[in-house]
N, C-alpha and C positions, 0 to 999 in steps of 0.2 A: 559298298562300292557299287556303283553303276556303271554300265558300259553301251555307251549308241555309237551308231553309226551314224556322219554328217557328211551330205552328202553336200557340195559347193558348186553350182552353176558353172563358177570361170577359172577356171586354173592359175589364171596371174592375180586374184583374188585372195586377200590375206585371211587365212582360216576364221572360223568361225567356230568359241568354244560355250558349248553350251552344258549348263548346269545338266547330271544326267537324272535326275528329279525332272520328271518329265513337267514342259510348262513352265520350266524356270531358268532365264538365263543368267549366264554366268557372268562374261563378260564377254565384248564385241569389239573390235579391231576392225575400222572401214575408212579406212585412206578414200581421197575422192577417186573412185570407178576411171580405170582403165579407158579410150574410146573403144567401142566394142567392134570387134572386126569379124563377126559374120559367124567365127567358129565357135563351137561352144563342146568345151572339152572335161567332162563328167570326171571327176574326184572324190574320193573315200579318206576322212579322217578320223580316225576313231581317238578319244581321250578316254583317259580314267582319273577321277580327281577322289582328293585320298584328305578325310579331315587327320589334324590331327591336333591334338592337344597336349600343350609341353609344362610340366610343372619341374621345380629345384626341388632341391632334398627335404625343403622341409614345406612340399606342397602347394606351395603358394605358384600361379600361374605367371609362364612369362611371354610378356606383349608387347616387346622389342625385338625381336628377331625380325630376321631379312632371309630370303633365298638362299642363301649363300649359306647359313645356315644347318639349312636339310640337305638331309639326302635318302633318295629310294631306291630300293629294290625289287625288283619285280621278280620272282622264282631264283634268287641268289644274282640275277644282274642288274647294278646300278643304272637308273633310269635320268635322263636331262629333266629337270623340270619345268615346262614351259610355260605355267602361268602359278601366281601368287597372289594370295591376298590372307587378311586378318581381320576374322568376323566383326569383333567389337571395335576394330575401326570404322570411325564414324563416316569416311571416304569410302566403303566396303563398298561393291553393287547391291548387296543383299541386305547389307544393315539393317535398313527401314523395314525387313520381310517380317512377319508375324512366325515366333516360334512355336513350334506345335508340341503338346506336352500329352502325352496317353498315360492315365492313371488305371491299372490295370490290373483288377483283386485276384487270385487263385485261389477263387474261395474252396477247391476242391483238395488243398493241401494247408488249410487254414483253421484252427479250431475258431469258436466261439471266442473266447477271448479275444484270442491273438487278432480276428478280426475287428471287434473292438476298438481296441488300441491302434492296427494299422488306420480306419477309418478318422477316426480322431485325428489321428497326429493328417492327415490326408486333407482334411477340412481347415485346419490352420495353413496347413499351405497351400490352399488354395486362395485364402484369406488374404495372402502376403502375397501372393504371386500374380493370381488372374487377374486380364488387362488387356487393351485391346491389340498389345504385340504378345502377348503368352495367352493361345488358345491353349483349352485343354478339354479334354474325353476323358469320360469314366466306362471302362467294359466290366464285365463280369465273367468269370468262369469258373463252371461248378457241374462239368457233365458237357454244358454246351455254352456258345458263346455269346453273350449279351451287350448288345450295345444300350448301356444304359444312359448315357447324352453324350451326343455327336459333338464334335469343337464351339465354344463357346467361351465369350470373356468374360460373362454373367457369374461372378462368383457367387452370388443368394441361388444362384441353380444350381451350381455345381456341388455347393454346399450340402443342398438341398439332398440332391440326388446319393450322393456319397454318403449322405446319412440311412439311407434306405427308404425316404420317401418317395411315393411313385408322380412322377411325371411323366409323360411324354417324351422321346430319345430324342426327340429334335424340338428347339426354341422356334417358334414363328415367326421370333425377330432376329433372328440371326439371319439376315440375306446374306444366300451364296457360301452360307459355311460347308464346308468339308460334311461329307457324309459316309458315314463308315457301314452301311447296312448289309451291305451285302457280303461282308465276311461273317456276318450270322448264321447264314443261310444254309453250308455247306455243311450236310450229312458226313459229309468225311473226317468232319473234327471232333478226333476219339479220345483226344487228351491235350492239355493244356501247352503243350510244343507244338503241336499242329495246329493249335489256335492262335500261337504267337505267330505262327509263318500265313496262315491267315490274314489276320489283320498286317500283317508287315505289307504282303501285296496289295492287299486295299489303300493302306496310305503311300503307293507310287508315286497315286496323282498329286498328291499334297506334296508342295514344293520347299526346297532347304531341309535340313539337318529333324529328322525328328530322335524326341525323346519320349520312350516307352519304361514308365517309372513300372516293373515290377512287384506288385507285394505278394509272397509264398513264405511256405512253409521249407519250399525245395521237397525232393523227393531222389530217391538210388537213383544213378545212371547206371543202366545196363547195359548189353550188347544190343538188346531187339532196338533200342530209341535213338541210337548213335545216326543212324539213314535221316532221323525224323530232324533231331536236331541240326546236324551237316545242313538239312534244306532250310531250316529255322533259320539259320546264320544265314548265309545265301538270300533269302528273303528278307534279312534286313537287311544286309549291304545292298540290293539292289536297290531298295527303298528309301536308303539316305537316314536307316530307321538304329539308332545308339539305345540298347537295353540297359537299363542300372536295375538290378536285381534289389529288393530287398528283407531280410530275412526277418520275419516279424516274429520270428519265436524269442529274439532279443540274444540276450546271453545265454549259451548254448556249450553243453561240453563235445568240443570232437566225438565221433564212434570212430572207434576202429573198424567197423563192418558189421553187418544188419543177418538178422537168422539167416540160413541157407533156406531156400524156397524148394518146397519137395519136388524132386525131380529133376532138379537144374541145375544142382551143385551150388559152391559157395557165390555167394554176392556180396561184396563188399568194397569196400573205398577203393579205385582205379588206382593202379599206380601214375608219378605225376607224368604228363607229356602220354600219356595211354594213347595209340593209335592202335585200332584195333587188326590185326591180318588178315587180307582178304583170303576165304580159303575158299577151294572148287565149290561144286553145287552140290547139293544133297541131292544126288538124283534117287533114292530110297523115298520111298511112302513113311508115313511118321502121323498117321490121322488115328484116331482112337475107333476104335475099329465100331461099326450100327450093332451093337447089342440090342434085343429087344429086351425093353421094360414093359418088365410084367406092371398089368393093371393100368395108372390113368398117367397123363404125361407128365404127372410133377416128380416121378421115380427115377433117379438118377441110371443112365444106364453104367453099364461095368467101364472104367477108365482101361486104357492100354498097357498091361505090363510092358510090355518093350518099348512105348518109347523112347527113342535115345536122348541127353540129356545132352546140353551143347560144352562143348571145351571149353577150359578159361581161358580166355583171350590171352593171346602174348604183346608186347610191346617191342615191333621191330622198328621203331622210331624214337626213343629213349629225349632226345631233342626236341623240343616243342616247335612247331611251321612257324617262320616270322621271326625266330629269335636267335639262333645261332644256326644258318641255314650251310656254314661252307662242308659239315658233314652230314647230308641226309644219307637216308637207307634206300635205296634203288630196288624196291618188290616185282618191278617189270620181268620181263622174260620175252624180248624183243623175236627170239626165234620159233616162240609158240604161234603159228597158224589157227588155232582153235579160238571162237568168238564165242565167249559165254551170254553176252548179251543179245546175239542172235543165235543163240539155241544150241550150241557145238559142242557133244558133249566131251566129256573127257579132260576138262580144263585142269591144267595142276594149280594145286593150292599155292597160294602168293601170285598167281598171276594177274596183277591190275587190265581190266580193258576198258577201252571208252565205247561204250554200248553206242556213240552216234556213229562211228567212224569203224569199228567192227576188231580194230589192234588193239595192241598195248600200249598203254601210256607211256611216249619217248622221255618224257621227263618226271620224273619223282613228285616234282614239286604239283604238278599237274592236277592228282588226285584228290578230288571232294572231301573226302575226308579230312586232307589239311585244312579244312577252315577250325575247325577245333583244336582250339589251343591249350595250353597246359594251363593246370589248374593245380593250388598249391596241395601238398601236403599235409597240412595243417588243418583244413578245411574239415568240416562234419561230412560223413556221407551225402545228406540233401542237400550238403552247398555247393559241390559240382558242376552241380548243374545251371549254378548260379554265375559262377566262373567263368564257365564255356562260353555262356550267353554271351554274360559281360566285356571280358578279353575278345571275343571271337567280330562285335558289333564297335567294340572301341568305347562303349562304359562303363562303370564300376562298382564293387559288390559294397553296400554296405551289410553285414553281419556283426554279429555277436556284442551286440548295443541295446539299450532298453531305449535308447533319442532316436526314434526314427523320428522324429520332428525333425532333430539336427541331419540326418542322413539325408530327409527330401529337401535340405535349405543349402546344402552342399549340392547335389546336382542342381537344382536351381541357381545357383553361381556360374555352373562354366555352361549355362546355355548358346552366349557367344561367344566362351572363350578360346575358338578351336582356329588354329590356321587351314584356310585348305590348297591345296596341293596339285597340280596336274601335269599329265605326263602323256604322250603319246605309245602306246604298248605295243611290243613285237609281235608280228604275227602269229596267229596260236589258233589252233584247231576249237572250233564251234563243239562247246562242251564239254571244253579244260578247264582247269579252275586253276587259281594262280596265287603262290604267296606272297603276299607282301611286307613289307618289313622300312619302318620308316627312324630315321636319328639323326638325333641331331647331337653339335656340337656341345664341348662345354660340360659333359656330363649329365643334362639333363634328361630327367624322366618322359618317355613319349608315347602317348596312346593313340592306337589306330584300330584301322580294323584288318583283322589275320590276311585278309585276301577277298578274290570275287569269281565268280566262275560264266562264261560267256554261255549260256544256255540259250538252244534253238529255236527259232521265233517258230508259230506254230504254220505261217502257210509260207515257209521258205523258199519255196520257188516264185512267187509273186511278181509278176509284173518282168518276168523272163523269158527268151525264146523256147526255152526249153518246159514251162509251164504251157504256148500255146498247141506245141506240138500235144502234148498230152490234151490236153482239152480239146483238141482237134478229133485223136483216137477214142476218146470215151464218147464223143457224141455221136463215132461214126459207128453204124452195122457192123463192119468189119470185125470178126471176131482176131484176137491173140496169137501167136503162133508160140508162148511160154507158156507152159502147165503152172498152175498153180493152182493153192483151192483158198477159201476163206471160210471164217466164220466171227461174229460181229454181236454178240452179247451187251446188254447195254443195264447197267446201274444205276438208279435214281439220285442223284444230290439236292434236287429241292422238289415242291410239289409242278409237274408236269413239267420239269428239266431230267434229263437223262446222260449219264456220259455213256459212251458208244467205246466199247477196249477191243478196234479192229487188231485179229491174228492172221495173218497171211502165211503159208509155205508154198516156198518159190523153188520153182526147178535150178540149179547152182547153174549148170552148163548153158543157160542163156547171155552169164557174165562174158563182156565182150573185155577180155585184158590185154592192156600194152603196157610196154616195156619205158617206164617215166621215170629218170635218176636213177636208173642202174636200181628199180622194183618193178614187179608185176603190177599194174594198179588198173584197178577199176570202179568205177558207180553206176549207181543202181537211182533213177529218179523217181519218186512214187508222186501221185498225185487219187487223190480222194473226194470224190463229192457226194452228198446226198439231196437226190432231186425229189422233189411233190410229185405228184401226179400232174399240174399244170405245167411240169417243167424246171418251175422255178428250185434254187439253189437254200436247201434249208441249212445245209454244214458245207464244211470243205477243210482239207489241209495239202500241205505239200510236202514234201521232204524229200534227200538225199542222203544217202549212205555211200562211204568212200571207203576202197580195201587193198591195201597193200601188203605184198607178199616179197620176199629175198629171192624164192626159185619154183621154177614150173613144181615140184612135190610139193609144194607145198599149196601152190593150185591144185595140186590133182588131188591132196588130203582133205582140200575145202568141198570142193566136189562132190565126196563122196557122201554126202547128207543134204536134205534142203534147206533152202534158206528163212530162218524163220525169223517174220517181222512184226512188229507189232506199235500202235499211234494208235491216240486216241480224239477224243473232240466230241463238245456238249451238243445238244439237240433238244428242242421240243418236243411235246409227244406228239404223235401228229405217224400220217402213213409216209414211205420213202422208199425211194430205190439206191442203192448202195453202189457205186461203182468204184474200183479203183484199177487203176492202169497207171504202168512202169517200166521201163525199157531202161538197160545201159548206153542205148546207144544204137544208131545203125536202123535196119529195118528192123528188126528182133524186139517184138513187144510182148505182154502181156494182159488182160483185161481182166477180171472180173467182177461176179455182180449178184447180191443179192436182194431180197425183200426186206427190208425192215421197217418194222411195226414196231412203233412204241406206245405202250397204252398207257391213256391216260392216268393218273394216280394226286391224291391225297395225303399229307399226312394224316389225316384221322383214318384213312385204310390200313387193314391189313391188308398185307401184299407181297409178293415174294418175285423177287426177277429172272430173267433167265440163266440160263446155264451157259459157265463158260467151260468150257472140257483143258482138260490137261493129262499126259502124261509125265510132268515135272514139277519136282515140288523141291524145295528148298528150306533149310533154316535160315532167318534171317540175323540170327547170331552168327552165322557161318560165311558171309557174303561175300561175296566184291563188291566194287562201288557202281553196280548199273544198279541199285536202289538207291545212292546217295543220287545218281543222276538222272534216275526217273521223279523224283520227288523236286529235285533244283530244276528241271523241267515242266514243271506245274503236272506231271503224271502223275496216275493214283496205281500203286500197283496192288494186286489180289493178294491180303493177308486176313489170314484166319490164326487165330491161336499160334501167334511168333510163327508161322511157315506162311510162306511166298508161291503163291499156285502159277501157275507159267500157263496162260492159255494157248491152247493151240489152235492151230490153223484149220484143222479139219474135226470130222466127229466119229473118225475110223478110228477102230484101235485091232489090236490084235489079241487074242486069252491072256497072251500072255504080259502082258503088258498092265502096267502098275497105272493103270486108270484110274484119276482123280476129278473132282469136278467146284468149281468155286459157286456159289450162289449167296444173294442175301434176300433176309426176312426184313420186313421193313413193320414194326409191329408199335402203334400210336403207344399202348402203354409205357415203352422204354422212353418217353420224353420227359413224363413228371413219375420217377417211380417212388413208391410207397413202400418203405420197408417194412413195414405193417401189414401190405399185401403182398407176399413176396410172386413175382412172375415165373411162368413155367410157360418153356414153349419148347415145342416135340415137333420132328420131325418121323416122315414113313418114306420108304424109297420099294417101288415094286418094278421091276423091269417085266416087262409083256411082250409076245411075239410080235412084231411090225406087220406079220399078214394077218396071224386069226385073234391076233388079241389076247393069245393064254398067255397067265403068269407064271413067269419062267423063276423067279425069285419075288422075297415080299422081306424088309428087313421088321417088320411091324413097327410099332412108334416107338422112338427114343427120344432120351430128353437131350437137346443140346447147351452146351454153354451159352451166355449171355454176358455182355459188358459190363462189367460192375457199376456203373455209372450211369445215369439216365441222360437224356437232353436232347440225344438222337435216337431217331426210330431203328438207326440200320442195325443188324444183326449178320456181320458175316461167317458164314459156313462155308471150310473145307471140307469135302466127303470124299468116302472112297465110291467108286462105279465097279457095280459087283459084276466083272467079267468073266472070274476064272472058268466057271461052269458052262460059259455062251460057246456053241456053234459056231460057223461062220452064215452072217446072215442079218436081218434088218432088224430094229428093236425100239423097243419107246419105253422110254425114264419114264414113270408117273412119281413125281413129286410133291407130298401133300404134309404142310406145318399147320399147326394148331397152335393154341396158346392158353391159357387157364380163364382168360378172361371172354372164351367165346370167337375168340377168329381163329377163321379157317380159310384156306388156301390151297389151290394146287396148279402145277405147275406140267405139261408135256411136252418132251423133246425129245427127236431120234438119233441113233445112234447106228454105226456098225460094226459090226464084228468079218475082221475079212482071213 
């Protein structure tokens, strides 16, 4: 599901509904132009158009319906349908568009055989299929993600490719094909659901319905992948992108449930409609504590007896989102003031928040997590996750068949078999997410996709009075009259791009509140740029946050802590000035500013980034949904070993205080690794006086954990910051990683203790 906004010149002008595949239109209503009288009165329509595709009992597609027909809902309310059409109508607007088809291996859950066999059967249909209206791509993933040929109708290429011979990703004769490269790129894809949400965003631009033919093995859904997925789904609905999973292990006996994994308790088959509970935040430390390993750093240090092991998930949503929606389970807690997604501690478990807007979620249906849909019973443990996709994007599983030939010749059938659907949507808070639920008459069977969630454009203030006030104050001398402090840690994703995970803590008492519908409400506008040294604008974002409260205690409970913010945004490496400035309103602003230096980098370096500080750390089995909606956000948030580090805004801490620190190793050997040669990389952390330089602690070298999987260099580490024994007074981290194969690295930053 996609969602724009269209914005219309003339108000007596009959709407304009455009395909939300960007670049593609839908269709166009343009009576002959009004005479124009001078005024020109700016209009907002937003659509959401919904495929869907309807088979009879015994599967077969039906390509006679009318309007009248359907019917939608949007979060349990019936929607008007305002426009109609039927792809494989030859009248269609889009008929004549080329279908785009992603053949897509996981070779990382794939034996030798089985790949075999999927190949194969993959080369016959391509034989049967490609053509100059069925483009299709082959990717790869195996650690990392490969784009092994871009869209093409050359079936002796694809052929070709699919078989394992090396060519070139891109045809030189293909003008103007679709190009998928730059979902390669990103260091952040640590498994093959972050790789599907990957490429989902890359093919946006590629316009109408795509199909991403899956071949796995599948793999357990856990608690820790539930965020990952949630954003997977999300990224295809907005992409216009339909998953058909397919299970190449063939004929398969159901598991009842897979060994328990030490430390974590049981793991096994979800019950069906599984949503999992949002619970409070682990504000507890949970990192394995710097043992020093004796001798060289391939010496495992001591693991943590106490870490805690995360609870089995309960099911307070028994009902699958989208299919029987008049009894949902309401997890809200509308009278709780505390904002887990900006930093408030004390949050009770079950209470949903939307981390853009700082409440709870007014409506059940709301939450991220409903994009995941029920998945049967019946299913093997690894095919869950085939389900989810499948059901959640609106296509469908083939399993437990030795004919994957016949399973890819079956999606290859209803590439235009799909009605699609459009509807004008109620207004709904930027960064809700929404179920959907589509049927038709007759009895017959209908597939859609689960819902869509409106995620915040990244420089939302654009082109607004309230953007140039802010750009007024960040350029001028004038210093802030609101305390705040920042700090701005930045992350490598490819060679000399860096993402930047600005933390701000803001003083509460600069909110300026009025009384709006019988609540307390206020916002807060942020604005972010990073300038060169000539001036010029190397990043920028914008944003707003909005907070409603029932009664002044409950203003005065928010109060009583600062506000903690946190946005992100790419950069080159390159020198910069950092500023951000933010006001609710009125004269009452605030400004600040730092240096930031991004140093150059390679993947063939070792290398290791800065430090992001924390006092908060989280299990991400234990969550609410501000990780389903940092990730449907296109945000990366700091996970190390299943825990969620919370960067904060400053680099004070107190003794007593459960000081954490995120950083990554960024080490070339983890791209092609050698099981043959096995990798070892250690870590040393010595804190030093900030005036004369003695070491005040040394934890000597320990080895840390590493990816199981090669493809990416990054390596992230959660640590503890050895406070308890500090003074109050100024201090510098010295942090230095090795690896077996000869790099070395170190890393200084201060800190203090007040």
């Amino acid at each position: 599901m996609n969602l724009r906004s269209i914005k219309s010149a003339q108000f007596s002008a009959v709407a304009i509904l455009f395909s939300l595949t960007p670049g593609s239109l839908l269709a166009q209503q343009n009576p002959q132009a009004p005479v124009d009288s001078g005024t020109t009165i700016r209009t907002e329509t937003k659509v959401v158009l919904v495929d869907a595709i309807v088979t009879d009992k015994k599967g077969g597609y039906l390509r006679d319906l009318t309007v009248k027909d359907f019917k939608v809902w949007e979060d349990n309310k019936e929607q008007a349908i305002t426009s109609f059409s039927f792809e494989a109508d030859p009248a269609s607007p889009s008929n004549s568009q080329p279908r785009y088809i992603v053949l897509f291996f996981d070779n990382s859950t794939m034996d030798v055989g089985s790949q075999a066999r999927a190949r194969e059967a993959a080369g016959k249909f391509i034989e049967s299929n490609a053509g100059p209206n069925r483009l299709m791509s082959i990717v790869n993933f195996g650690g990392s993600l490969q784009i092994a040929q871009n869209f093409t109708s050359d079936a002796e290429r694809l052929k070709g490719v699919v078989k394992g011979i090396k060519f070139s990703s891109v045809s030189p004769n293909d003008a103007g094909s679709v190009r998928l490269g730059h979902a390669a790129a990103d260091f952040g894809i640590r498994d093959v659901i972050l790789a599907i949400r990957s490429l989902a965003k890359n093919l946006g631009s590629v316009p109408g319905r795509k199909s991403m033919i899956l071949f796995t093995g599948g793999f357990p859904v856990t608690p820790d992948i539930l965020p990952e997925v949630t954003a997977a789904i999300s990224a295809c609905n907005k992409s216009n992108v339909a998953v058909y999973p397919i299970d190449v292990r063939g004929l398969v006996t159901p598991n009842l449930g897979v060994p328990p994994t030490p430390g974590r308790g049981p793991v096994g088959m979800l019950p069906p409609g599984a949503i999992f509970r949002n619970a409070s935040f682990m504000e507890g430390m949970a990192f394995a504590p710097q043992v020093r390993a004796p001798g060289n750093p391939g010496t495992p240090a001591t693991p943590s007896p106490g870490r805690p092991a995360p609870s089995t998930p309960t099911n307070p949503n028994p009902t699958p989102p989208g299919r029987s929606p008049s009894t949902p389970t309401n997890p809200t807690n509308p009278s709780n003031p505390s904002n887990p997604g900006f930093g408030r501690p004390g949050s009770p478990g079950g209470t949903v928040v939307n981390p853009n807007t700082g409440m709870p979620y007014n409506n059940p249906f709301n939450q991220p997590r409903n994009l995941i849909p029920r998945f049967p019973e019946s299913s093997a443990t690894n095919q869950n996750i085939m389900y989810m996709l499948a059901e959640g994007t609106g296509g469908f599983v083939i399993v437990n068949t030795n004919d994957l030939l016949g399973g890819l010749e079956k999606i290859g059938k209803e590439l235009n078999e799909f009605y699609l659907l459009g509807y004008t949507p109620p207004e709904s808070e930027e960064g809700s997410c929404h179920v959907l639920r589509v049927k038709v008459d007759h009895g017959a069977a209908v597939r859609a996709r689960t819902g869509y969630c409106s995620a915040k454009p990244k420089d939302l203030l654009a082109e607004t009075p309230i953007e140039k006030v802010l750009e007024t104050r960040a350029a001028a001398p004038q210093a802030g009259n609101v305390a705040a402090t920042m700090q701005a840690p930045y992350f490598y994703t490819s060679d000399n791009v860096a993402r930047v995970n600005v933390a701000m803590e803001i003083s509460p008492q600069s909110l300026k509140f009025d009384k709006e519908k019988g609540k307390f409400h206020s916002v807060i506008n942020i604005l972010g740029v990073a300038n060169r040294p000539d001036g010029s604008v190397g990043a920028r974002f914008s944003d707003s946050v909005k907070f409603d409260f029932d009664d002044k205690k409950q203003v005065e409970a928010f109060n009583e802590h600062p506000l903690h913010y946190e946005n992100q945004f790419d950069i080159a490496s390159g020198v910069y000035t950092l500023k951000l400035v933010f006001s609710s309103g009125g004269n009452n602003f605030g400004k600040v500013e730092t240096p930031l230096k991004v140093d150059p980098y390679e993947t063939k370096q070792f290398m290791m980034s800065p430090v992001a500080f924390s006092t908060r750390v989280r299990n991400i089995s234990h969550m609410d949904v501000s990780m389903d909606v940092a990730l449907i956000e296109d945000r990366t948030p700091l996970v190390s070993r299943g825990l969620q580090i919370i960067p904060s805004g400053t680099n004070k801490f107190k003794n007593t205080d459960k000081a954490a620190m995120y950083l990554e190793v960024y080490d070339p050997e983890m791209i092609n690794l050698d099981p043959a040669k096995p990798l070892a990389v250690a870590v040393q952390i010595r804190v030093l006086d900030g005036k004369t330089g003695e070491q005040k602690s040394d934890t000597g070298l320990f080895r840390v954990a590493i990816p199981d999987k090669g493809g990416s260099p990054t390596i992230p580490l959660g640590l503890q910051v050895p406070v308890e024994s500090l003074t109050p007074g100024n201090y510098r981290l010295e942090i230095s990683a090795l690896d077996s194969a000869g790099g070395n690295v170190k890393r200084l930053t201060d800190f203090v203790i007040e």
